[in-house]
C-alpha positions, 0 to 999 in steps of 0.5 A, spaced: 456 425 147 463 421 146 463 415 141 466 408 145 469 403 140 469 395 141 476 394 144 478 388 139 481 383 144 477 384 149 469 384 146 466 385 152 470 392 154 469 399 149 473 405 151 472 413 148 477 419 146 476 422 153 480 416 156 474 412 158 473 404 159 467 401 160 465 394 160 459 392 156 451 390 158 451 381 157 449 376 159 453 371 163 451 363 163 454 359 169 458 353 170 450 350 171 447 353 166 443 358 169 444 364 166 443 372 169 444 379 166 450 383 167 449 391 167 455 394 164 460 400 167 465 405 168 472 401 170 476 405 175 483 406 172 488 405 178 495 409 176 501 404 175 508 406 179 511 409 172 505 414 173 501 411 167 492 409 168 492 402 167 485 398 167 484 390 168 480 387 163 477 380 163 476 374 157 475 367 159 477 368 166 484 370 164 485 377 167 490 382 164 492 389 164 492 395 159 495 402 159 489 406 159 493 411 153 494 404 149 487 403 148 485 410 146 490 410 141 489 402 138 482 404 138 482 412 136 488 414 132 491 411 126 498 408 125 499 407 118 507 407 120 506 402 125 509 406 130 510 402 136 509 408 141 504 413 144 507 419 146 502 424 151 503 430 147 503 436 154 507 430 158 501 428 163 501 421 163 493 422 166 491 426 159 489 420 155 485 424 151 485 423 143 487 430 142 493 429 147 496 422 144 500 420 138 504 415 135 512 415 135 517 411 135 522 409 141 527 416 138 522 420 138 519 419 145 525 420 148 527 427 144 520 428 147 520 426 153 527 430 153 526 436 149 520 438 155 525 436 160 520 430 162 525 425 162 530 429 168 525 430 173 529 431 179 523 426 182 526 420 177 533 421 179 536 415 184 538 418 191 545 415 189 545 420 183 550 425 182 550 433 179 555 435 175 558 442 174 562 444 168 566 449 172 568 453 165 562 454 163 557 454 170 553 449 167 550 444 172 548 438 169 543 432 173 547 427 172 552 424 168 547 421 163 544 428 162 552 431 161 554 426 156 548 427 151 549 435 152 556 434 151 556 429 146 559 424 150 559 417 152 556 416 159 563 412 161 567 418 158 565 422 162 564 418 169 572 416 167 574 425 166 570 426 173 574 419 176 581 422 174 582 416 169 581 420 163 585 426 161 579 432 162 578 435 155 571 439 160 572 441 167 568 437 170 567 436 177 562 433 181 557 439 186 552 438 191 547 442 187 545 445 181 
């Protein structure tokens, strides 16, 4: 059986290391004054559009909502470097078990994410996005971003090289598909 945790702010909700949120058993008193029992239960998380579980807690009629992965993480793993992020290890923004979470900061999120090439999907690039040949060495980059950080440029540096306003110091040329 897995172990739920009171959520600090929200004293009404607990959530457990497999990602899961639930509202506790209360009771409720009216504007009246007449006051029934409420049964908790399992929330459903809903899926942000960045991919990501979220839940809609509730606290004196104000409604907000919660990245499913944050809660785990607040409720489940310690921080003692007080890291402001929490990074899905296997890259799968649904996993939000504690085995699958860990603190890290905004760097080490995007090496991650880049390293595991979870930041390039081709899913994640802008219609309007470009592929990029480095003809001297047929290497084929996504965009222009994914060429100036392999070639330790500047974004800019190479949009001017393929535009013709900078003196090309790599033969870049735009292609149609890598």
């Amino acid at each position: 059986m897995y172990q739920f945790k009171t959520i600090e702010a929200y004293k009404h909700y607990e959530v457990n290391e497999l990602g899961q949120v639930r509202s506790k058993d209360r009771m409720i008193v009216t504007i009246d004054g007449k006051s029934y029992f409420r049964k908790g239960k399992l929330l459903m998380p809903k899926k942000h559009k960045d991919g990501y579980q979220f839940v809609t807690l509730t606290k004196e009629k104000s409604k907000k909502n919660f990245y499913v992965h944050r809660l785990v993480a607040e409720a489940f793993i310690p921080n003692p470097e007080n890291k402001p992020q929490v990074n899905h290890i296997n890259g799968n923004k649904t996993d939000n078990t504690i085995n699958n979470l860990e603190w890290v900061t905004n760097a080490e999120n995007s090496r991650h994410a880049y390293n595991n090439g979870l930041y390039f999907r081709i899913e994640h690039l802008k219609p309007s996005s470009r592929a990029v040949m480095d003809t001297s060495t047929n290497t084929c980059y996504l965009t222009i971003k994914e060429a100036a950080i392999a070639l330790n440029r500047s974004y800019t540096a190479i949009r001017a090289m393929l535009k013709g306003r900078r003196r090309k110091t790599v033969s870049l040329e735009y292609c149609d598909a890598c």
